[in-house]
N, C-alpha and C positions, 0 to 999 in steps of 0.2 A: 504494500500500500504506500502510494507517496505522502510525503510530510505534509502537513499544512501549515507550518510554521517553519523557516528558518532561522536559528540565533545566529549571529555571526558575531564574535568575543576577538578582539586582536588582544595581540600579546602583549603583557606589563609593559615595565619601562628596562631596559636593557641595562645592565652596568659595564659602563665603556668609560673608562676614565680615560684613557687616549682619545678618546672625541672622533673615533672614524667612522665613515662608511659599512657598517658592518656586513651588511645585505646576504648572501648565503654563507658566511663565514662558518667556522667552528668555533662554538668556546665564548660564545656568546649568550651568557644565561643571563637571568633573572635577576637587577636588583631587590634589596629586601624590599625598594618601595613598591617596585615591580612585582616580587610576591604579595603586596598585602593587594594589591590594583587586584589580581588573578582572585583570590580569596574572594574579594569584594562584589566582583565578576558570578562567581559562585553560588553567594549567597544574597544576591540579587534575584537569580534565575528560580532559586529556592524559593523568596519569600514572595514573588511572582505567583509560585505556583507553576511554572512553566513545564512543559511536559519534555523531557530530552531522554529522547531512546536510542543516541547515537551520537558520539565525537568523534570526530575529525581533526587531525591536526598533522601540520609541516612537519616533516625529520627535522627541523630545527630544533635546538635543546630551548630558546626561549618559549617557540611554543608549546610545547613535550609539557614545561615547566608549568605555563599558565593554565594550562589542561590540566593539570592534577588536579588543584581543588574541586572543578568540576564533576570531574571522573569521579573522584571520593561523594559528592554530594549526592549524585544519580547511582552509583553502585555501576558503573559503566569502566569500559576498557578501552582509550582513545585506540581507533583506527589511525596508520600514518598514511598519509597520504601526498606524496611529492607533489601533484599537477596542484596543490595549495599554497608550493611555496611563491615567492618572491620571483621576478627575472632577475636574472645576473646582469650585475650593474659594472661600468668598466672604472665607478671610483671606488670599487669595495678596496677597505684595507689601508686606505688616504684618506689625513686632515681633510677636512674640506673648508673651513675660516681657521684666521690667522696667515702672517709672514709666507710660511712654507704649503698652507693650504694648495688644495687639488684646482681649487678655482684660478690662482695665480700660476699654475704652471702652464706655460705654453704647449709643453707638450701632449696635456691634455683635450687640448684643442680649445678651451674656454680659459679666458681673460679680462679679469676684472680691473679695472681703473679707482682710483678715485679722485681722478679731475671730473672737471665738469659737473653738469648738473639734470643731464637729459632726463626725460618722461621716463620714468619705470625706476625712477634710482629712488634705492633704498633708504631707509632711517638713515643706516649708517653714510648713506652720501655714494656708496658705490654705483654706479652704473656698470651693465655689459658693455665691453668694446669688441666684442666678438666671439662668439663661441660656435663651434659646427661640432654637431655630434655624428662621426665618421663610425 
């Protein structure tokens, strides 16, 4: 029988103290505040009342992670399921703000300025002066 309801729960908040790109990386789990977000998540669905007879979740260990409480509150066994995760991104693993950030290298193909003042530029005063995603 098909579902008549979809949840759809993105995952906590990530603990990345290098500030990258994470995107399909490894070894990218759960801050604690990311666990209590997941928890939260949980017991939301709970006091909804919400009926879940099936998880779903990316081989990502954050969302493995955010799925547990879940899992534990429905008596359920997350399914992994790849075609959930992310596309591979070509700044996984790179700064992306500051000095050495992903945005400022030319090799990336995107170039940020902070002359001028053109339409689209940021709080911070940056504008794009070029970026092609090859």
């Amino acid at each position: 029988m098909p579902a008549e309801q979809i949840h759809l729960v993105r995952h906590g908040e990530v603990f990345n103290p290098q500030g990258v790109l994470y995107g399909r990386l490894p070894g990218f789990g759960l801050s604690d505040l990311g666990r209590s977000m997941a928890e939260a998540a949980a017991r939301d669905l709970v006091a909804r009342k919400r009926p879940v007879a099936r998880l779903i979740a990316s081989p990502l260990q954050r969302t493995q992670q955010s799925a547990e409480p879940i899992a534990a509150a429905f008596g359920l066994e997350p399914d992994l399921d790849e075609r959930v995760i992310e596309p591979t991104n070509r700044f996984e693993g790179k700064r992306m703000s500051g000095a050495q950030g992903a945005l400022r290298d030319p090799a990336t193909g995107c170039c940020w300025s902070t002359r001028g003042s053109r339409a689209g530029a940021s709080r911070s005063g940056r504008s794009p002066t070029a970026c092609s995603m090859r």
